[in-house]
mmCIF file of the N, C-alpha and C atoms, coordinates in Angstrom:
data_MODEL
# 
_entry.id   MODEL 
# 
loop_
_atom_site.group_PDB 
_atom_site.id 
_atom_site.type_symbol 
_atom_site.label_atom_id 
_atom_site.label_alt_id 
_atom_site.label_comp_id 
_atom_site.label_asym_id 
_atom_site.label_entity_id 
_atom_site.label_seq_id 
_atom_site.pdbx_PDB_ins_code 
_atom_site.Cartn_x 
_atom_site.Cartn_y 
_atom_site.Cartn_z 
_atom_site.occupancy 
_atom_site.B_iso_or_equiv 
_atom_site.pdbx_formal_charge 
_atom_site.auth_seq_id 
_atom_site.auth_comp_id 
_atom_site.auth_asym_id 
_atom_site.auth_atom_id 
_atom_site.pdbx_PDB_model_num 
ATOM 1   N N  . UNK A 1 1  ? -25.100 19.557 -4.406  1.00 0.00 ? 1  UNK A N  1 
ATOM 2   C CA . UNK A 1 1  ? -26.057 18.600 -4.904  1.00 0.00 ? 1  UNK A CA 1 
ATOM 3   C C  . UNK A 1 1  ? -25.361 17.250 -5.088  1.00 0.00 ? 1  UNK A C  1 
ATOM 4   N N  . UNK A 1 2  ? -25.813 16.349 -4.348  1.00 0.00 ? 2  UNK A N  1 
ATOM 5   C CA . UNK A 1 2  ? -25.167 14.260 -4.462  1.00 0.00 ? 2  UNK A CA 1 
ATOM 6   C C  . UNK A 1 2  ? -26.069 14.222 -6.329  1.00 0.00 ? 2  UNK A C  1 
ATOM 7   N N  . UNK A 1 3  ? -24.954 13.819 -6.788  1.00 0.00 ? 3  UNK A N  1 
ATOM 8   C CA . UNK A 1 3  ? -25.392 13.032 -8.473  1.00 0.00 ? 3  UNK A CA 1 
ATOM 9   C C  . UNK A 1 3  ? -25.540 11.689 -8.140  1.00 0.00 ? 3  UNK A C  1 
ATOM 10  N N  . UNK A 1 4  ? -26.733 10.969 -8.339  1.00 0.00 ? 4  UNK A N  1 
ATOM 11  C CA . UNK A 1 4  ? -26.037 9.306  -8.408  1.00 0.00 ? 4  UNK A CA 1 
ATOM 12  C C  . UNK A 1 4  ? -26.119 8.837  -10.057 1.00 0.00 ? 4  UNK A C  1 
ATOM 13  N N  . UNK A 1 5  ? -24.666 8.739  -10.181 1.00 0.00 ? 5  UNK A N  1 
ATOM 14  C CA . UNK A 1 5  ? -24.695 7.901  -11.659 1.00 0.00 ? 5  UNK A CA 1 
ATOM 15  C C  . UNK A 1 5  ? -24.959 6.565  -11.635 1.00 0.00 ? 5  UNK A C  1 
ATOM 16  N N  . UNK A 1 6  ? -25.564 6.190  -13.001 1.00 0.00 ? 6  UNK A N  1 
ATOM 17  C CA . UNK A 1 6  ? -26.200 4.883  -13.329 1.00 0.00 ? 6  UNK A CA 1 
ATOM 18  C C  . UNK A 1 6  ? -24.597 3.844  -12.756 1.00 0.00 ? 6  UNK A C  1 
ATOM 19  N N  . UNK A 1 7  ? -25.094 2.987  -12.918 1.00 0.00 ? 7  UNK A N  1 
ATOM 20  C CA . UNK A 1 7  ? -23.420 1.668  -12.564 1.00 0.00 ? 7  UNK A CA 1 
ATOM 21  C C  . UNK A 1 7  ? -22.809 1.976  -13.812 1.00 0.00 ? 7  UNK A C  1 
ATOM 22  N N  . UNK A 1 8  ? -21.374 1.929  -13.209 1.00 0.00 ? 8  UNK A N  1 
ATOM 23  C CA . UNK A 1 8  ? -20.408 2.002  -14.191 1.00 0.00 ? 8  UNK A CA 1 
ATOM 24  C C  . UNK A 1 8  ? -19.711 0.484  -13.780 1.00 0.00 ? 8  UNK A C  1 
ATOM 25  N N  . UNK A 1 9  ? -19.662 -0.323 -15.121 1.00 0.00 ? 9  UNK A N  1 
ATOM 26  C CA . UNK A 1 9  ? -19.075 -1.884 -15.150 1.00 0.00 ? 9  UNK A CA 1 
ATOM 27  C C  . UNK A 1 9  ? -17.334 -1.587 -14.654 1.00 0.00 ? 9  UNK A C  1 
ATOM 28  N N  . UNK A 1 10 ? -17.223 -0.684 -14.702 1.00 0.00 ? 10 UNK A N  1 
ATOM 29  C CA . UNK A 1 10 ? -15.287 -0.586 -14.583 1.00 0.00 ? 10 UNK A CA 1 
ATOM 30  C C  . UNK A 1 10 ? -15.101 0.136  -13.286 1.00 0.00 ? 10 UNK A C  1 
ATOM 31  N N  . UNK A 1 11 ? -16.021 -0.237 -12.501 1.00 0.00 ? 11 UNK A N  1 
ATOM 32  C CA . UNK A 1 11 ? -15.642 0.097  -11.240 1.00 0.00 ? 11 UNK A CA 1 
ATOM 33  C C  . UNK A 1 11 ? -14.990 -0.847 -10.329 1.00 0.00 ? 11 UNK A C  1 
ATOM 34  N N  . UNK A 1 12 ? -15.569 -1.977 -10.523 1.00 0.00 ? 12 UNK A N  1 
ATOM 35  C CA . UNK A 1 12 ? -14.390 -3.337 -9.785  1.00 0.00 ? 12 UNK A CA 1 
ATOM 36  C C  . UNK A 1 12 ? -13.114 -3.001 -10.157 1.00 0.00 ? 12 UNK A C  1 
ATOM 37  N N  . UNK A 1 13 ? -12.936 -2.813 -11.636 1.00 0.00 ? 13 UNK A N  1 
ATOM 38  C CA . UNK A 1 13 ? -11.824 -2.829 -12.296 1.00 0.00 ? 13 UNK A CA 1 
ATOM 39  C C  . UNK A 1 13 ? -11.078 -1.568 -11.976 1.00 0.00 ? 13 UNK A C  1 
ATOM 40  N N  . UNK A 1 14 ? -11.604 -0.638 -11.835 1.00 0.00 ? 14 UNK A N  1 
ATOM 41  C CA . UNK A 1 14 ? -10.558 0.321  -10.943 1.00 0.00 ? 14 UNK A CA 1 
ATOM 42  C C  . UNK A 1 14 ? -10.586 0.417  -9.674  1.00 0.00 ? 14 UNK A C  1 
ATOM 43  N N  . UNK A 1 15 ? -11.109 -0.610 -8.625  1.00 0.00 ? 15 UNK A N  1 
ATOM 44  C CA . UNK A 1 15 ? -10.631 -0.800 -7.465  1.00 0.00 ? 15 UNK A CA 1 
ATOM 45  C C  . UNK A 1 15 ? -9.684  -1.547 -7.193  1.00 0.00 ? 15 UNK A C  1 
ATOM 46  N N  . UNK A 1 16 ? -9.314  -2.983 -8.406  1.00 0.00 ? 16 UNK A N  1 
ATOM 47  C CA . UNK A 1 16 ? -8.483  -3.641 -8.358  1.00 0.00 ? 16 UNK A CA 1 
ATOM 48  C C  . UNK A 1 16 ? -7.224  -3.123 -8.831  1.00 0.00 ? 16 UNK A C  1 
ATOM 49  N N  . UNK A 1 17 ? -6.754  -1.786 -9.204  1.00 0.00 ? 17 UNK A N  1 
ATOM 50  C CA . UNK A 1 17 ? -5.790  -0.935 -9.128  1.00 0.00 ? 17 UNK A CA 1 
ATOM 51  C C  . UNK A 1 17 ? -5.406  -0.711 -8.593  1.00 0.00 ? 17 UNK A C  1 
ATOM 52  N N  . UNK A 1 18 ? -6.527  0.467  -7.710  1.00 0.00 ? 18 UNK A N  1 
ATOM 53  C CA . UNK A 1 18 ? -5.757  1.219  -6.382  1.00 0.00 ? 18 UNK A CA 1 
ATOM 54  C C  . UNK A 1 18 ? -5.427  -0.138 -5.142  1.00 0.00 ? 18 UNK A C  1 
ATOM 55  N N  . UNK A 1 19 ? -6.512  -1.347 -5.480  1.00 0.00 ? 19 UNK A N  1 
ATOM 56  C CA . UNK A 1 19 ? -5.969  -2.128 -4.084  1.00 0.00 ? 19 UNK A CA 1 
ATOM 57  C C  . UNK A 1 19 ? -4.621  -2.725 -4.571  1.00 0.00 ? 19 UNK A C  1 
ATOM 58  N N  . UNK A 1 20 ? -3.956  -3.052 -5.596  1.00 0.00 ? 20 UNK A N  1 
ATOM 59  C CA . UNK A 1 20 ? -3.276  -3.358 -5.560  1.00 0.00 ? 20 UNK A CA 1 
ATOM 60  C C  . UNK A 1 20 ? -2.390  -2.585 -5.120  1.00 0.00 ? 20 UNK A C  1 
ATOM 61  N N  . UNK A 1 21 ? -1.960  -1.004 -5.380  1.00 0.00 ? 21 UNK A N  1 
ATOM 62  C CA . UNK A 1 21 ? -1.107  -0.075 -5.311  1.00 0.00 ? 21 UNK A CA 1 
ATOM 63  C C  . UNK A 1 21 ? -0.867  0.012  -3.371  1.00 0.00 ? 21 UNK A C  1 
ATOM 64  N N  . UNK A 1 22 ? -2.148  -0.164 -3.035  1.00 0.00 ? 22 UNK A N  1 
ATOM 65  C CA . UNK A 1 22 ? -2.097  0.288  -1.688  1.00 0.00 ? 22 UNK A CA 1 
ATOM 66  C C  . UNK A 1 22 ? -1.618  -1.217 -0.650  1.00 0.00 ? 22 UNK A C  1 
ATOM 67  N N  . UNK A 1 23 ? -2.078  -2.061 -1.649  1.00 0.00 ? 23 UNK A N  1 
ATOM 68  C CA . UNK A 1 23 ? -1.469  -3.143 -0.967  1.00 0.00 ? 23 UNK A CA 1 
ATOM 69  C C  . UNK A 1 23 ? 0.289   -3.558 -1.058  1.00 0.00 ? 23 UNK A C  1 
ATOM 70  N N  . UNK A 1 24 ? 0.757   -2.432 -2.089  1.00 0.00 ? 24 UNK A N  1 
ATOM 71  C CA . UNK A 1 24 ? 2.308   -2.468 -2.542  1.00 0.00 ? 24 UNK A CA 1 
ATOM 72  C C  . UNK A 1 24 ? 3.194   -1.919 -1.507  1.00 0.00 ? 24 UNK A C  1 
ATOM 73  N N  . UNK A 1 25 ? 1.820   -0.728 -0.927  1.00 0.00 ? 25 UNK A N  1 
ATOM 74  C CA . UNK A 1 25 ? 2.551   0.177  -0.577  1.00 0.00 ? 25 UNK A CA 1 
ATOM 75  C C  . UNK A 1 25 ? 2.512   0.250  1.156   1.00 0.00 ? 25 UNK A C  1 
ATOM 76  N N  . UNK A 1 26 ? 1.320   -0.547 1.360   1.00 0.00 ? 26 UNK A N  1 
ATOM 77  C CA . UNK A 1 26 ? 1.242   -0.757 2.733   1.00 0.00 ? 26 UNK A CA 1 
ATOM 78  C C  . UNK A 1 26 ? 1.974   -2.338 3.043   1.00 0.00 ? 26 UNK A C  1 
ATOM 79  N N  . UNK A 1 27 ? 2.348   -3.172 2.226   1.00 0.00 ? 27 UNK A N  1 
ATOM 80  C CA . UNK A 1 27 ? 2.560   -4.550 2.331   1.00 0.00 ? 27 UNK A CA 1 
ATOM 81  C C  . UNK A 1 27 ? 1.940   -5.290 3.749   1.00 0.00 ? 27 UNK A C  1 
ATOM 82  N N  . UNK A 1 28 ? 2.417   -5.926 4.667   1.00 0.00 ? 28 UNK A N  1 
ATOM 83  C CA . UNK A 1 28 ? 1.938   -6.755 5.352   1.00 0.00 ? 28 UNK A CA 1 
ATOM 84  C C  . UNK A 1 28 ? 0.879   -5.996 6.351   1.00 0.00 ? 28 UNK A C  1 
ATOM 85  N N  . UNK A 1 29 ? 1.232   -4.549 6.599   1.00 0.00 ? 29 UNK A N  1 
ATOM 86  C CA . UNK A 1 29 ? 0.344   -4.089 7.605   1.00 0.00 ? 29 UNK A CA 1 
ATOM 87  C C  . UNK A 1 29 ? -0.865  -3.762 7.432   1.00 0.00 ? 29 UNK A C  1 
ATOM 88  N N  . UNK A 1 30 ? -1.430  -4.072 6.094   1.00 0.00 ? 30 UNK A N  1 
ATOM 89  C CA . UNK A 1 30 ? -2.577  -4.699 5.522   1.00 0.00 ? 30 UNK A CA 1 
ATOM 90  C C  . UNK A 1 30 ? -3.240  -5.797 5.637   1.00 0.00 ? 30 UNK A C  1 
ATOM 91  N N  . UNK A 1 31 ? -3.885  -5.905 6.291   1.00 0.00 ? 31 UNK A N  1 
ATOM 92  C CA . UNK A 1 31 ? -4.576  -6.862 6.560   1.00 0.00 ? 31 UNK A CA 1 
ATOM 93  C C  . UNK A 1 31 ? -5.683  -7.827 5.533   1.00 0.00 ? 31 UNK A C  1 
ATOM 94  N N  . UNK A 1 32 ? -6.708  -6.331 4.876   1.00 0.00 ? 32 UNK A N  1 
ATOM 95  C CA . UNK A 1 32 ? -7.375  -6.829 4.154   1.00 0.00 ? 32 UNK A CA 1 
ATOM 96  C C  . UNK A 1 32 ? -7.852  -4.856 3.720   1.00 0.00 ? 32 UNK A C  1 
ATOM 97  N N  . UNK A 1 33 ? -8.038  -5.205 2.427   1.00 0.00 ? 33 UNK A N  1 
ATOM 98  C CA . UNK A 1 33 ? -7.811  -4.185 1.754   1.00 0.00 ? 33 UNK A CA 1 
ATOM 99  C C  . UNK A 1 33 ? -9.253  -4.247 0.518   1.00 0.00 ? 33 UNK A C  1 
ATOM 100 N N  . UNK A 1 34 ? -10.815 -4.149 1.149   1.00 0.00 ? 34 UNK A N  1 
ATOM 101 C CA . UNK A 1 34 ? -11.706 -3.727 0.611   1.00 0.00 ? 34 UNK A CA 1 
ATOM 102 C C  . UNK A 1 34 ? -12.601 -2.894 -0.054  1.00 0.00 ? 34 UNK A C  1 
ATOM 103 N N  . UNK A 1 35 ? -13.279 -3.286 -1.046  1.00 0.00 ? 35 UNK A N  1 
ATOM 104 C CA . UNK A 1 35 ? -14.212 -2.592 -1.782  1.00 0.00 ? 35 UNK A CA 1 
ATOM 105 C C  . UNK A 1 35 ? -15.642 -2.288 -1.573  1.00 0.00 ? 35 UNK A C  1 
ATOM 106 N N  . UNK A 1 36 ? -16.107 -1.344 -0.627  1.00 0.00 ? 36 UNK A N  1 
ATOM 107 C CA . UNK A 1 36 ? -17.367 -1.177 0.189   1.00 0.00 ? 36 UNK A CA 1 
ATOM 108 C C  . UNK A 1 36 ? -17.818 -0.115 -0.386  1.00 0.00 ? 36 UNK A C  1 
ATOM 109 N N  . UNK A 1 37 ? -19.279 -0.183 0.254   1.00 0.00 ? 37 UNK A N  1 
ATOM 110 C CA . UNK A 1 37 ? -20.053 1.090  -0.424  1.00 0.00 ? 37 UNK A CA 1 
ATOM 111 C C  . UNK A 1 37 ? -20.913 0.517  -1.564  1.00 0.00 ? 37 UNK A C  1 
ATOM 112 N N  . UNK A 1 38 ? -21.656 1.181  -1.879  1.00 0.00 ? 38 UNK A N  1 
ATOM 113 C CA . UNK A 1 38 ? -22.431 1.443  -3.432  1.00 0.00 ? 38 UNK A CA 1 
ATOM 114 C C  . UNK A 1 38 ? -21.957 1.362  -4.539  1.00 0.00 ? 38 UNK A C  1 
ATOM 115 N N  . UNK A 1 39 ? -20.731 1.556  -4.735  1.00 0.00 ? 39 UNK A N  1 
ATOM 116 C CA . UNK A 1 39 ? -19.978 1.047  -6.272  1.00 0.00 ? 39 UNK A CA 1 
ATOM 117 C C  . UNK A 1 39 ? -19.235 -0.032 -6.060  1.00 0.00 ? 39 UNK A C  1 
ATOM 118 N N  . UNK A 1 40 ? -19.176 -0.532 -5.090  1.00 0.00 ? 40 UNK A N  1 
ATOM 119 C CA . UNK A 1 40 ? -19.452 -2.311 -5.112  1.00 0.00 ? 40 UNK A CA 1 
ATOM 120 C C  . UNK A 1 40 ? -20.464 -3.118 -5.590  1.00 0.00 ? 40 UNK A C  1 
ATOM 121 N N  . UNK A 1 41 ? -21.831 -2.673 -5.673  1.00 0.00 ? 41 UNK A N  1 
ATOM 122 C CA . UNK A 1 41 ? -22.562 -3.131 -5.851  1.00 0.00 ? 41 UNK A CA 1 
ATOM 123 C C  . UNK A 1 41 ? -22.940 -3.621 -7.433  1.00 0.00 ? 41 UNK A C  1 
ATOM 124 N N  . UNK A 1 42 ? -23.005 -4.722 -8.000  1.00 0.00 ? 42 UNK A N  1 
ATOM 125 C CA . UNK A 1 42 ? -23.124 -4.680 -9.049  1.00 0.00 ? 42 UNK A CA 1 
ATOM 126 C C  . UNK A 1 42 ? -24.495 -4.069 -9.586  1.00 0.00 ? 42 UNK A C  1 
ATOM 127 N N  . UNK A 1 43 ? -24.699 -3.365 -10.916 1.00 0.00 ? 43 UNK A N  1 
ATOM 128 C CA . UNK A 1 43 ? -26.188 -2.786 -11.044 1.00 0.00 ? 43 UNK A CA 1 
ATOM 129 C C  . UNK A 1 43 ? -26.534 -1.754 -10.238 1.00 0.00 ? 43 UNK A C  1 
ATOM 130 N N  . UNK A 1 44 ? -25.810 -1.402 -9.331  1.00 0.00 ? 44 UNK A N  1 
ATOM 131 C CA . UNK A 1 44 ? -26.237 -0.234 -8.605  1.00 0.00 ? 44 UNK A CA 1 
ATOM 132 C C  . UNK A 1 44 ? -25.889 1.334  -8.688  1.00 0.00 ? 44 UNK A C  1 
ATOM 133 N N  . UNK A 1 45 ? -26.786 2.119  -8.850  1.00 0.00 ? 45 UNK A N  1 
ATOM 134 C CA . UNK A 1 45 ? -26.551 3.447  -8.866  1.00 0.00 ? 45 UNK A CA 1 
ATOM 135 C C  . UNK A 1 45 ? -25.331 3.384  -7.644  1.00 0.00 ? 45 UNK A C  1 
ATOM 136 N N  . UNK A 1 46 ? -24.368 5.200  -8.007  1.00 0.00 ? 46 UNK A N  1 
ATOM 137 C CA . UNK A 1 46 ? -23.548 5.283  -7.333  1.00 0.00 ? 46 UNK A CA 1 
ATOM 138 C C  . UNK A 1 46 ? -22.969 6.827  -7.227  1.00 0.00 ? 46 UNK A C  1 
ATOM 139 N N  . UNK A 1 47 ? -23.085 7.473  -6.344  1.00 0.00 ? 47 UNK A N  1 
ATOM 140 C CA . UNK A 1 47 ? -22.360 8.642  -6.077  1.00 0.00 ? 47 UNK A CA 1 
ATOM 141 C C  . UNK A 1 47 ? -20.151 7.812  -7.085  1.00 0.00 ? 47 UNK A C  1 
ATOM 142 N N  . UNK A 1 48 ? -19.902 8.788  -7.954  1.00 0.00 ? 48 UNK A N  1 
ATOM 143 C CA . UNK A 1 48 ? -18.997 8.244  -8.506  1.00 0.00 ? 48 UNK A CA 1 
ATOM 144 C C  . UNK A 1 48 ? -17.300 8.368  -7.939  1.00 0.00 ? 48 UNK A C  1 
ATOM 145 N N  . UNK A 1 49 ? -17.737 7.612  -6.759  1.00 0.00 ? 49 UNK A N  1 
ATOM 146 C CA . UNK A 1 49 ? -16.617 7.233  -5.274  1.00 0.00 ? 49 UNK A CA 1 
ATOM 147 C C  . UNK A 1 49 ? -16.390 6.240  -5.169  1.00 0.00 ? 49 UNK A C  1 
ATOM 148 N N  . UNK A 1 50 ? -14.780 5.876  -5.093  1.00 0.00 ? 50 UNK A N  1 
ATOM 149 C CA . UNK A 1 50 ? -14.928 4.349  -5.125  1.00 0.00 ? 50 UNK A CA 1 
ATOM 150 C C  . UNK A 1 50 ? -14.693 3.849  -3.743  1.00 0.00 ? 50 UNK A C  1 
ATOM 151 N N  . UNK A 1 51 ? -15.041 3.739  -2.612  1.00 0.00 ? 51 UNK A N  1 
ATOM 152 C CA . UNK A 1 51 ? -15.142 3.601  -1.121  1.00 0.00 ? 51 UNK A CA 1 
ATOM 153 C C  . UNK A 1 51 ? -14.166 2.655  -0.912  1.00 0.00 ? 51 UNK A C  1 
ATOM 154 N N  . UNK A 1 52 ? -13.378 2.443  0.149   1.00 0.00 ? 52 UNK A N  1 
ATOM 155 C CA . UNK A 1 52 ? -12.025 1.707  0.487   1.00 0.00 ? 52 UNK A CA 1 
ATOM 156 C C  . UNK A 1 52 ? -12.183 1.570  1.606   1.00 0.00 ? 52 UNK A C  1 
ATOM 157 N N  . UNK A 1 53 ? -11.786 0.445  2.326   1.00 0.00 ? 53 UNK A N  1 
ATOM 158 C CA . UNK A 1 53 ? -11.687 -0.050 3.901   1.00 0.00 ? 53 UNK A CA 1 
ATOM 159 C C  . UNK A 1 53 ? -10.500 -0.895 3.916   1.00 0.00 ? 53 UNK A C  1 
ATOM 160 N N  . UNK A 1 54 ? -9.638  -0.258 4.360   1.00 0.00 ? 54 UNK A N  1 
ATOM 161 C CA . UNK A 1 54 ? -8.686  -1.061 4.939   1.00 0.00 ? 54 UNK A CA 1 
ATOM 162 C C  . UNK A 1 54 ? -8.088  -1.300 6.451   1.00 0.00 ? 54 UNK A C  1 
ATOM 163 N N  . UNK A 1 55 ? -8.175  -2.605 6.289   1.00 0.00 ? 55 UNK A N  1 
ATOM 164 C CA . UNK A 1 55 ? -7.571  -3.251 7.917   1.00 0.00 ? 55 UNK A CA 1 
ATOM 165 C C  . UNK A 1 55 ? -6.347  -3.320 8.210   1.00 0.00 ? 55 UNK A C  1 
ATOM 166 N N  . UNK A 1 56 ? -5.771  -2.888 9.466   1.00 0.00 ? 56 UNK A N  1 
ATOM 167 C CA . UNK A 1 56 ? -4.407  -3.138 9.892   1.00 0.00 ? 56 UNK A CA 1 
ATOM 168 C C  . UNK A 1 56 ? -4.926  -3.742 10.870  1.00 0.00 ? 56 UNK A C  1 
ATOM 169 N N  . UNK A 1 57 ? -3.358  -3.839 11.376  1.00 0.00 ? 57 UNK A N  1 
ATOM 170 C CA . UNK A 1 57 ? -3.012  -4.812 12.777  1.00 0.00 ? 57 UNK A CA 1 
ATOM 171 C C  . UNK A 1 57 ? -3.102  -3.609 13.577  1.00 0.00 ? 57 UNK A C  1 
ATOM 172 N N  . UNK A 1 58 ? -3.553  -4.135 15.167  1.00 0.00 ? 58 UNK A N  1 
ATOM 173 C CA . UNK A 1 58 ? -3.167  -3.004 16.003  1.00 0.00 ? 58 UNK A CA 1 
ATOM 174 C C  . UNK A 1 58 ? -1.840  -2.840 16.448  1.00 0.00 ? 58 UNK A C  1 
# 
């Protein structure tokens, strides 16, 4: 069964964690290191996933 929980306000705020961590850890071959999906959304219901897209170089 998918739950969608109401918005949680500390979801930016724990993406700006892991992107930082992953941006530590991948350094330059990071390109751009985003927050996509539904718990991006401000106000928006959300399966409680915090969705990640990150770009490299080819």
């Amino acid at each position: 069964m998918i739950v969608i929980d109401p918005y949680h306000p500390e979801w930016p705020a724990e993406f700006e964690t892991i992107r930082a961590d992953l941006a530590r850890v991948l350094g330059a071959r990071a390109v751009r290191i985003d927050h996509i999906g539904s718990t991006s959304v401000p106000g928006l219901g959300a399966k409680d996933v915090i969705d990640i897209q990150i770009t490299v170089r080819a």
